[in-house]
C-alpha positions as CSV (number, residue, x, y, z in Angstrom):
1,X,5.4,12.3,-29.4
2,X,7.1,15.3,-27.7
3,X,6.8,16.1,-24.1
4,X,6.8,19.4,-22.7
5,X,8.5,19.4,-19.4
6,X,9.5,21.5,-16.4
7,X,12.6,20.7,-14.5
8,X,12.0,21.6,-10.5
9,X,13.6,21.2,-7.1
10,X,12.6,21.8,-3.8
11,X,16.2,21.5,-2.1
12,X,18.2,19.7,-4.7
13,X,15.3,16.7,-4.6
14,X,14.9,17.6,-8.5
15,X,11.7,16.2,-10.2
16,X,10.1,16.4,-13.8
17,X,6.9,18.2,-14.0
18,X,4.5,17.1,-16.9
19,X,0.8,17.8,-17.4
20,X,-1.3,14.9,-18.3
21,X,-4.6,16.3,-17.9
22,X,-5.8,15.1,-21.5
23,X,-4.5,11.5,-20.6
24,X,-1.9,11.8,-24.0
25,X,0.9,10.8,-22.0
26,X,-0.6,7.5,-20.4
27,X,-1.7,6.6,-23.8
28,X,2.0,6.8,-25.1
29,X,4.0,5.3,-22.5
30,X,3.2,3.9,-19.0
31,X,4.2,6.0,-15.9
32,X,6.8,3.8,-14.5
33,X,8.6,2.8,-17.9
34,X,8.1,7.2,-18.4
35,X,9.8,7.8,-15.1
36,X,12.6,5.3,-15.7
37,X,13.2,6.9,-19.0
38,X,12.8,10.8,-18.1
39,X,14.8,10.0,-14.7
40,X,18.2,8.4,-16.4
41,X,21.1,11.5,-15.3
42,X,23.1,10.2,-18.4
43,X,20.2,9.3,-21.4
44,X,17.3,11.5,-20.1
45,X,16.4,14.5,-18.1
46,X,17.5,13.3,-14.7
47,X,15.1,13.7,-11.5
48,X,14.2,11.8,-8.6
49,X,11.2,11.3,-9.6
50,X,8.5,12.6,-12.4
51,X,5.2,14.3,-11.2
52,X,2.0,14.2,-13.3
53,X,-0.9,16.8,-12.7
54,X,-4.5,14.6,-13.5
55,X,-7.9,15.4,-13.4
56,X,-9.7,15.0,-10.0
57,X,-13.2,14.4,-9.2
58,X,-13.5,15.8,-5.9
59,X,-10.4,18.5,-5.8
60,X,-8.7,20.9,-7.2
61,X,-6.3,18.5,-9.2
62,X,-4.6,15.3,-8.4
63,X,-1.2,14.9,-7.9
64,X,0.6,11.4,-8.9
65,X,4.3,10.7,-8.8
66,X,6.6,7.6,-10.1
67,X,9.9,7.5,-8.8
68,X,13.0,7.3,-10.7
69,X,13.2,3.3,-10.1
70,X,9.7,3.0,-11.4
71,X,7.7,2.6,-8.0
72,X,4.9,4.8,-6.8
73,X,5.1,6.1,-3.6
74,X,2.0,7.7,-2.0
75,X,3.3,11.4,-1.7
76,X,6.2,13.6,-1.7
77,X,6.7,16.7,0.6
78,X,9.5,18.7,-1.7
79,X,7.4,17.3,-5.0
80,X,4.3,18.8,-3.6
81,X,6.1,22.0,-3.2
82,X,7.5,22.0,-6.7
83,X,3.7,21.2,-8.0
84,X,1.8,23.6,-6.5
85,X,4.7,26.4,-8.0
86,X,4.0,24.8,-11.1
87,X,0.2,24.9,-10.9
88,X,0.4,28.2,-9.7
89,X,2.7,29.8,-12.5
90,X,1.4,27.7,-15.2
91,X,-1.9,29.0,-14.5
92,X,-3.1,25.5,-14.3
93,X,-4.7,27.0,-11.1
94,X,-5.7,30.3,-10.0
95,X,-6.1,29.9,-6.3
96,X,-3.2,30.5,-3.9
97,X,-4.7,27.8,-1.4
98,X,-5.2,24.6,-3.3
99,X,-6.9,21.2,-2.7
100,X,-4.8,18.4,-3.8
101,X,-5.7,14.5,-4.2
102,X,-2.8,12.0,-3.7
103,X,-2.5,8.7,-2.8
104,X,-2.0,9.8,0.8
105,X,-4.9,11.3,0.5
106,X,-5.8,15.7,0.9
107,X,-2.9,18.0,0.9
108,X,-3.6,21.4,1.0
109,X,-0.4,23.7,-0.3
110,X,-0.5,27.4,-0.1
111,X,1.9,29.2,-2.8
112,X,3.3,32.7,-0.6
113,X,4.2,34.9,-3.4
114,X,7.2,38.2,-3.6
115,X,7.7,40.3,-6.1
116,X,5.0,38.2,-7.9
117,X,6.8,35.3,-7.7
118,X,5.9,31.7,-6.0
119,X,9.0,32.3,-3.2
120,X,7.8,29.7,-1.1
121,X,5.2,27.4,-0.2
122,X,3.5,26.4,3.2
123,X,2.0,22.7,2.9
124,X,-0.6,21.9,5.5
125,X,0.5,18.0,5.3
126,X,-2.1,16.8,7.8
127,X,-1.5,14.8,10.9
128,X,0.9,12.1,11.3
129,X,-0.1,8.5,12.1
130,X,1.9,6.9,14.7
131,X,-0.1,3.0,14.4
132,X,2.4,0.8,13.8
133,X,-0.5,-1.3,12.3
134,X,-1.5,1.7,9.6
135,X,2.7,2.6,9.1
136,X,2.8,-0.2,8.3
137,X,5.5,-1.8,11.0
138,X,5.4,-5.1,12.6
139,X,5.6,-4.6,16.2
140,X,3.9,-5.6,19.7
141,X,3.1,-2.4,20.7
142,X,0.5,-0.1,19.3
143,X,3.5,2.6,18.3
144,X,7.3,2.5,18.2
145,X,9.2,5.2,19.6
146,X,12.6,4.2,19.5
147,X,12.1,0.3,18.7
148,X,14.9,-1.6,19.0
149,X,15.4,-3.9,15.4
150,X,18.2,-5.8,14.3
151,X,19.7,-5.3,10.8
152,X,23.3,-6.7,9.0
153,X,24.6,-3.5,10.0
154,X,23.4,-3.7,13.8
155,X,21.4,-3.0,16.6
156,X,19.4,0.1,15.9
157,X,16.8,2.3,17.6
158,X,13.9,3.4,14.8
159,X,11.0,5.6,15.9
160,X,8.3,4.6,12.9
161,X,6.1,7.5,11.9
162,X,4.0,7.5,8.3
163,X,3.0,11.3,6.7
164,X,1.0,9.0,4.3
165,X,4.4,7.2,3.3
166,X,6.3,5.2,6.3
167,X,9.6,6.6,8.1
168,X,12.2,5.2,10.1
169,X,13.6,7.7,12.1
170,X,17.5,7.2,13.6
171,X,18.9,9.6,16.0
172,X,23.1,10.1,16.0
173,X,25.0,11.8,17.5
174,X,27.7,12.5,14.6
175,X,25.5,12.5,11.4
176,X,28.9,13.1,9.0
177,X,29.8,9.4,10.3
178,X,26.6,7.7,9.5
179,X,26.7,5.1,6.6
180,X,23.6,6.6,5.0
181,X,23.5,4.2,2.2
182,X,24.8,0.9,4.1
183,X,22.8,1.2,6.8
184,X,19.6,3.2,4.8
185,X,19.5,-0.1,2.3
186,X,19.2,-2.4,5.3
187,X,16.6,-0.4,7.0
188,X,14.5,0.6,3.8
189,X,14.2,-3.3,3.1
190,X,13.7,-4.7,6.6
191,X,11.4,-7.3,7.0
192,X,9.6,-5.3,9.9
193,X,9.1,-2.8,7.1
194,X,6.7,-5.0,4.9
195,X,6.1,-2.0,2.1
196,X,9.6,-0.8,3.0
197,X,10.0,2.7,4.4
198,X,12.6,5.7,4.1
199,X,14.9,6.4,6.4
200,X,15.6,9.5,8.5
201,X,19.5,10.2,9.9
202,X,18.9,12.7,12.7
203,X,21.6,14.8,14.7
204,X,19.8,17.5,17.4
205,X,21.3,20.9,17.3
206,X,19.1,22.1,19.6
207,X,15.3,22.5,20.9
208,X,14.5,24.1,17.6
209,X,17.4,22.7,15.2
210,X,18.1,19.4,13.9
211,X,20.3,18.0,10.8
212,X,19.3,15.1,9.3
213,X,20.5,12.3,5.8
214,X,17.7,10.7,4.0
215,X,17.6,7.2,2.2
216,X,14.2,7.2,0.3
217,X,12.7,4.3,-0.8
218,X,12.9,3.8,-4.0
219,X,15.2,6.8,-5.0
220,X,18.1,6.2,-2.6
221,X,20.6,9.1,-1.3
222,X,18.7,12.4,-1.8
223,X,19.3,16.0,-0.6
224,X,16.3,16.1,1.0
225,X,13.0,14.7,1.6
226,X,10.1,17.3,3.3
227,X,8.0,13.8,3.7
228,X,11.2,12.6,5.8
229,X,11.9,16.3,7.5
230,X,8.2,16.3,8.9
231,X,8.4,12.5,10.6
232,X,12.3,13.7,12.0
233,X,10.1,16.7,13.8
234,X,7.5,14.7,15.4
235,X,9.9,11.7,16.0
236,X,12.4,14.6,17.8
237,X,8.9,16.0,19.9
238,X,8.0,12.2,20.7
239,X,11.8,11.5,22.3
240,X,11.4,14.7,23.8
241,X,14.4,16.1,21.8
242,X,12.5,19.1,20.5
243,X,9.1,21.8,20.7
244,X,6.8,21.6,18.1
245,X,8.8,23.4,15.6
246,X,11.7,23.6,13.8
247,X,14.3,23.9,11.2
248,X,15.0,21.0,9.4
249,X,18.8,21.0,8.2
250,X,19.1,18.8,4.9
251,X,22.0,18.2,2.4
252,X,19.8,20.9,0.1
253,X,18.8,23.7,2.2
254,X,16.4,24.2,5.1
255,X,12.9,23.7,6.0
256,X,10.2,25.2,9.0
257,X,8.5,22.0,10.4
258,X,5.7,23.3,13.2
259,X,3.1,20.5,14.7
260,X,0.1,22.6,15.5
261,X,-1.0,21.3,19.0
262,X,-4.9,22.0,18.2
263,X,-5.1,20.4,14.7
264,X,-2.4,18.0,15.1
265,X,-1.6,18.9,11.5
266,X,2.0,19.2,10.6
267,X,2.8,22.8,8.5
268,X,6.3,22.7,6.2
269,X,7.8,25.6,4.4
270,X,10.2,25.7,1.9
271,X,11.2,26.8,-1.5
272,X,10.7,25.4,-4.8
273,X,12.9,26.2,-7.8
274,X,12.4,26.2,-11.4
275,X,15.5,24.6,-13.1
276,X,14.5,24.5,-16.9
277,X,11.7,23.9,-19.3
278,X,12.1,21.7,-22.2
279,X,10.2,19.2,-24.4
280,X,12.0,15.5,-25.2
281,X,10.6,13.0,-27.6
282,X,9.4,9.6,-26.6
């Protein structure tokens, strides 16, 4: 069976986009083994991750995606980003505005087009949830805003925040010193952490600027994560480091972060990028 395939990245986080509407692919080859497979830099495609577009009951289309270790994590704000370029182009779907389903649940993406192109796109990635019960994270207190846990690698402060996947959220002061992998490993797999959670590396700029190094679970080192970029916002507003918006500077590029105050929705904007097409046998 051959596999027709787009290669995407929304700030180097690279996925590979397949359609499995018809329910072919599942039939030839679970997700995880697929993703394992399409996801190997040296015998495959290479991604972070592969993204499937299914049918959906009750939206527009769902979106499912297996990262490159086999695990499922409940969304992906730079693989949403890639999607809905891909729905959009594809002609999978016609409407700018779309209504997604994912495990995190609705995610509404809005393509903004130039020179009739998808340049952007502006994900309305709903409100944040702060419960330390519904991250989850074992703790005392109904949130954690710069918790104090103890790892291998230390003493460290971790404000938890969940955009439908968990976060841990460090601030430093010199992020080029920061042991991203040592100290991302320990984190991602701490026991207080009991489906594990990424990890967030933040240095403030400013009000309205902050650079941050992501460890995501189940994918490791990338060069960015919008998932990870949205919690580092509210996590920088919560601390009182920041406004409600800013730009998120990642390893890949840049992204707008803005927590409307009346919906309490977070809105991210950033590119998505079209690396290749292909098809690959399985």
């Amino acid at each position: 069976m051959k596999l027709n395939f787009s290669k995407m990245e929304g700030l180097g986080n690279d996925f590979v986009i397949l359609d499995d509407r018809d329910g072919q692919i599942k039939a030839a080859m679970a997700y995880p083994e697929l993703a394992r497979k399409l996801c190997d830099r040296h015998f495959g495609i290479g991604g972070d991750g592969i993204i499937l577009a299914l049918e959906s009951k009750n939206h527009d289309i769902r979106f499912v995606i297996i990262n490159s270790d086999g695990s499922e994590p409940e969304m992906c704000g730079n693989g949403m980003r890639c999607f809905a370029k891909y729905l959009y182009e594809k002609k999978i779907l016609t409407q700018k505005r779309m209504r997604i389903e994912t495990l995190a649940g609705t995610v509404i993406p809005e393509v903004l087009m130039g020179d009739n192109l998808v340049t952007s796109v502006k994900v309305d990635m709903g409100p944040p949830i702060l419960s330390c019960k519904d991250i989850p994270f074992v703790c005392d207190h109904e949130t954690a805003v710069e918790e104090s846990i103890e790892t291998r690698t230390g003493s460290l402060a971790v404000t938890t925040v969940s955009m439908g996947n968990p976060h841990a959220v460090i601030f430093v002061k010199d992020i080029t010193a920061v042991d991203v992998e040592g100290i991302g490993r320990a984190v991602e797999t701490h026991e207080h952490f009991p489906e594990k959670t990424n990890v967030e590396f933040i240095e403030v700029v400013s009000d309205t600027e902050l650079k941050m190094k992501v460890w995501e679970r189940g994918a490791g080192i990338t060069l960015a994560c919008g998932t990870g970029a949205c919690a580092a916002l509210v996590a920088a507003n919560l601390t009182k480091r920041t406004g409600r918006r800013a730009i998120i500077h990642l390893d890949g590029g840049d992204l707008e972060i803005y927590w409307d105050k009346e919906t309490g929705h977070i809105f991210k904007t950033g590119p998505a990028t079209l690396v290749f097409e292909g098809s690959i046998p399985i």
